[in-house]
C-alpha positions in Angstrom: 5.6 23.1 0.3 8.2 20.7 -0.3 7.9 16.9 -0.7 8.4 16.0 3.1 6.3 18.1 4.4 3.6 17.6 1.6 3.6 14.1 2.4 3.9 14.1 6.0 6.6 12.0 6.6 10.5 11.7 5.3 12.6 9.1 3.9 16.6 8.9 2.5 16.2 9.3 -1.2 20.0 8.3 -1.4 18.8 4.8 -0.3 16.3 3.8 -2.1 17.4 1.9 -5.5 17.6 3.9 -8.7 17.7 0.6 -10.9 15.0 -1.9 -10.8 15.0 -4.2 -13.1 11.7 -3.8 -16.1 9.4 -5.9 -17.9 7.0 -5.8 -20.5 3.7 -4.9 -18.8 2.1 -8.2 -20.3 5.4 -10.0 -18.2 4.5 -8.5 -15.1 0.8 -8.7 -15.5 1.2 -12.2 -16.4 3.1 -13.1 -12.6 0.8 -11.1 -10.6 -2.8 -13.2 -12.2 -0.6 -16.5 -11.5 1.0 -15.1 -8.3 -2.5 -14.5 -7.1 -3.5 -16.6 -4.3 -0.5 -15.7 -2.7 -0.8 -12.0 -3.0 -4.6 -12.8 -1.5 -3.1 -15.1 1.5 0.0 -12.4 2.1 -2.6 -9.7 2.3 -5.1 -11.6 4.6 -2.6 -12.5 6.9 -1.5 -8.8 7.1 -4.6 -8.4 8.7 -4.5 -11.3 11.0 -7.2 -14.0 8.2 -7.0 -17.0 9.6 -7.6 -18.9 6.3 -4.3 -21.2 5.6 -3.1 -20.5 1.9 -4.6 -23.7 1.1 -8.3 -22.6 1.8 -7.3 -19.3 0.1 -7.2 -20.9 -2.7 -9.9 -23.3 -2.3 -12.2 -20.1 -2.1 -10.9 -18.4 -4.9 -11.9 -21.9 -7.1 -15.8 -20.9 -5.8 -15.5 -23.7 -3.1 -16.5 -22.3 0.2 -14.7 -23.2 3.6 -16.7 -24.6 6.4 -16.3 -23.5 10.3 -15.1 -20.1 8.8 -16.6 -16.8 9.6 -18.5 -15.1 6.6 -16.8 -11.9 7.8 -13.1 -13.6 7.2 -14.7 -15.1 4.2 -15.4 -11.8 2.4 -12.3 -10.5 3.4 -11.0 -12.8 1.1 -13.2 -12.6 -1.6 -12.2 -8.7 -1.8 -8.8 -9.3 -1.8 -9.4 -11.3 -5.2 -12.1 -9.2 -6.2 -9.3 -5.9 -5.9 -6.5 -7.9 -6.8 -8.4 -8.7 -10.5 -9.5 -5.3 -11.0 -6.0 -4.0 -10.4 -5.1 -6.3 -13.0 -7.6 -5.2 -15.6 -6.7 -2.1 -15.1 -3.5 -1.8 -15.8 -3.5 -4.6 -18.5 -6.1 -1.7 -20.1 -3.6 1.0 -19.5 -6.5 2.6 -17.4 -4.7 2.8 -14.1 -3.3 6.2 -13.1 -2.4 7.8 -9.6 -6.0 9.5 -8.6 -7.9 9.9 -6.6 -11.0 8.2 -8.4 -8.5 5.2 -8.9 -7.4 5.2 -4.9 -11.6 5.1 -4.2 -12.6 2.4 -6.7 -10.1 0.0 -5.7 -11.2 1.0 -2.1 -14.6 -0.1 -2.4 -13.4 -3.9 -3.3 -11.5 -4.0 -0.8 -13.6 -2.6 2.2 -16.7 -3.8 1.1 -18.4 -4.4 4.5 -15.7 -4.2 6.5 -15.2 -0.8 7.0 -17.7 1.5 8.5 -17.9 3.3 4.7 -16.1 2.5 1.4 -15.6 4.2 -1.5 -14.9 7.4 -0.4 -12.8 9.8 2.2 -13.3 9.9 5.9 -16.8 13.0 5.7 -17.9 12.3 2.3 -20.4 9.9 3.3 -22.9 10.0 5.8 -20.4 9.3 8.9 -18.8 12.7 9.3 -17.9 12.7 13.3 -15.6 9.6 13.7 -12.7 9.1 13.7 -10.6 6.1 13.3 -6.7 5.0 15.2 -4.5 3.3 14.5 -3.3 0.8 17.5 1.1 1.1 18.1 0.5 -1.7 21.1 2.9 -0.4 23.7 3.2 2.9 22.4 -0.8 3.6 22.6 -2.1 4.9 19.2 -1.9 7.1 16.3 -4.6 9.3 15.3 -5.1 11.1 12.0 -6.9 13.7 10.9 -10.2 14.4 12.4 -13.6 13.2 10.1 -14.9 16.3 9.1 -17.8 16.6 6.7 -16.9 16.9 3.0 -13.1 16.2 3.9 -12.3 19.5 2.8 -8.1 18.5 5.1 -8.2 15.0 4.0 -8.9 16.6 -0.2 -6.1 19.2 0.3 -3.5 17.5 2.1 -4.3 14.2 -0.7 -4.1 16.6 -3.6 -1.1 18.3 -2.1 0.8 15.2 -1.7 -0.2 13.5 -5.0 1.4 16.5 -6.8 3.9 16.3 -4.6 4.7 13.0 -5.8 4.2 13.6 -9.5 6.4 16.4 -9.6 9.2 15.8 -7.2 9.8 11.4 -7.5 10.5 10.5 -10.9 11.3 7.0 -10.3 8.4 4.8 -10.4 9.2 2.8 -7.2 9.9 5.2 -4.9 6.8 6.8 -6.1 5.2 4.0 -5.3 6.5 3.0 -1.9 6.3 6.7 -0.7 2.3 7.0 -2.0 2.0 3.0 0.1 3.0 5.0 3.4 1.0 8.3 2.6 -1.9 6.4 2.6 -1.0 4.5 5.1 0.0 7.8 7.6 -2.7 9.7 6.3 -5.3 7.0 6.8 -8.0 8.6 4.0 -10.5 5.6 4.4 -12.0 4.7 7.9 -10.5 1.1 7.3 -8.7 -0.7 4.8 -6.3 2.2 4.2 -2.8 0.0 3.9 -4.0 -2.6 2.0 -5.5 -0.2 -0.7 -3.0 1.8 -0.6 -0.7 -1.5 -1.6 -3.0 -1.9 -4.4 -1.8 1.9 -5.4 1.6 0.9 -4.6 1.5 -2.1 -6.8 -0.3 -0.5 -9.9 2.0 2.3 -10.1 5.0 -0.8 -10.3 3.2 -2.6 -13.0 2.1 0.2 -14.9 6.0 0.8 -15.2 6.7 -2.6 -16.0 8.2 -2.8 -12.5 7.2 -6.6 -10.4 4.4 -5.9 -8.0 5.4 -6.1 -4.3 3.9 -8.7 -1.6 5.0 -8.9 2.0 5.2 -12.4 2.8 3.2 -13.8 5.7 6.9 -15.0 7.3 7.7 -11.0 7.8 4.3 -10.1 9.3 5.8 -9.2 12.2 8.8 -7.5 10.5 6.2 -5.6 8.7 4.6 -4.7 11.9 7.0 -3.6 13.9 8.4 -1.4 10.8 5.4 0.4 10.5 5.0 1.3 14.2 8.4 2.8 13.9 6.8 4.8 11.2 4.3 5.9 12.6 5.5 6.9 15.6 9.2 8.7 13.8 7.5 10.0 10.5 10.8 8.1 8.7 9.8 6.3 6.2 13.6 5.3 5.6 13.3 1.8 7.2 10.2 0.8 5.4 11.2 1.7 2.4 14.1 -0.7 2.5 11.7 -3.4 4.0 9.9 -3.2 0.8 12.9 -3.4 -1.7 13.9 -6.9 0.2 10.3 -8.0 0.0 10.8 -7.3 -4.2 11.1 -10.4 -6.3 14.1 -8.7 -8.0 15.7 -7.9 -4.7 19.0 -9.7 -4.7 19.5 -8.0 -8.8 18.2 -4.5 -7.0 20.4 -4.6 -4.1 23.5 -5.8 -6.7 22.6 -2.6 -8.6 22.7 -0.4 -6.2 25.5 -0.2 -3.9 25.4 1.4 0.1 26.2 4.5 -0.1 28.5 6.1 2.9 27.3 7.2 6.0 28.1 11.4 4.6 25.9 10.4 1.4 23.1 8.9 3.1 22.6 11.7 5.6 22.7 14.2 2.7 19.9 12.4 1.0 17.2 13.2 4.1 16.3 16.6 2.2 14.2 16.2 -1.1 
């Protein structure tokens, strides 16, 4: 099985940058604990938190915000909570691309929000439902069904991690590509992009690599991008949503000149 259809989706390799520019981990660990509260306010308003970045922040000092639902609240709260365990992590050298990391960091962020956290779609005690996502106009997407024990959801995640490992070498289109498998492959019954972001964004820092936030100004960029995805299975466009939402996207884009029209077509096959 090759990468593509491993994954589920397919991209341009020819596109995405080959030079991205590297830190020291300590560096890029250092601008993600004082980027923060705007990694936490990005992601909320991803998902539609009303919180303004200046209550985000207020909350993350242990001052709650008044006329705010508790449920809005905690959403916050586990955005920091995952966001500083990330951290840890990969400031310990402990983060790796599993499985048991994917889970863990999916249990701060879903914790009581999503129907289960923790663990796949079957593996707890909900084995029947199954979750959509909503494409507006274009009706919905829908995943793999929750069966119990996730015996699909385990192969096609194993299958696609090795996948990964073997075939990408480059840490971020490693990273993008595993953002959109979980994303597509929606293991979790909620909570599946932004833990999978969290992936994304250890897999960059663990290289030395910036992480990546998508500003709440492209919300709807995002958005519409991903519907696109879901709907085409081309990850092409989101992937070069996410390079312009780097820090280091002007010295990436420098780096890495368009290739021609011939080149780019070639690079559709892994």
């Amino acid at each position: 099985m090759n990468l593509f259809s491993a994954l589920g989706f397919r991209w341009n390799r020819l596109a995405v940058p080959g030079v991205v520019p590297t830190h020291s981990i300590a560096r890029v660990a250092f601008r993600f604990h004082r980027m923060l509260p705007e990694f936490v306010w990005d992601a909320s308003m991803l998902e539609g938190n009303p919180f303004t970045f200046a209550e985000v922040k207020t909350l993350l000092d242990g001052v709650t915000i008044g006329g705010r639902k508790i449920s809005d609240q905690e959403q916050i709260l586990n955005l920091a909570a995952s966001s500083r365990h990330l951290l840890a992590l990969v400031k310990a050298g402990q983060f790796s691309l599993s499985k048991a990391t994917f889970t863990e960091l999916h249990g701060l962020v879903a914790r009581n929000e999503a129907l289960e956290w923790g663990h796949f779609r079957g593996e707890g005690n909900e084995t029947n439902y199954t979750p959509d996502v909503g494409l507006g106009e274009h009706g919905r997407y829908t995943p793999l069904a929750t069966v119990a024990g996730a015996p699909e959801l385990n192969r096609v995640f194993a299958s696609g991690l090795q996948a990964l490992q073997s075939e990408v070498q480059h840490p971020f289109e490693k990273a993008a590509a595993f953002f959109l498998f979980g994303a597509l492959q929606q293991f979790f019954f909620d909570g599946n992009k932004r833990t999978s972001r969290f992936m994304m964004n250890g897999i960059l820092m663990s290289a030395g690599i910036d992480a990546i936030s998508v500003p709440a100004a492209k919300t709807h960029e995002f958005n519409d991008n991903m519907v696109r995805f879901y709907l085409e299975k081309d990850a092409s466009e989101m992937m070069a949503f996410l390079v312009d939402c780097h820090p280091d996207a002007e010295q990436i884009h420098g780096a890495n000149p368009r290739r021609s029209t011939a080149e780019n077509k070639s690079g559709m096959a892994p």
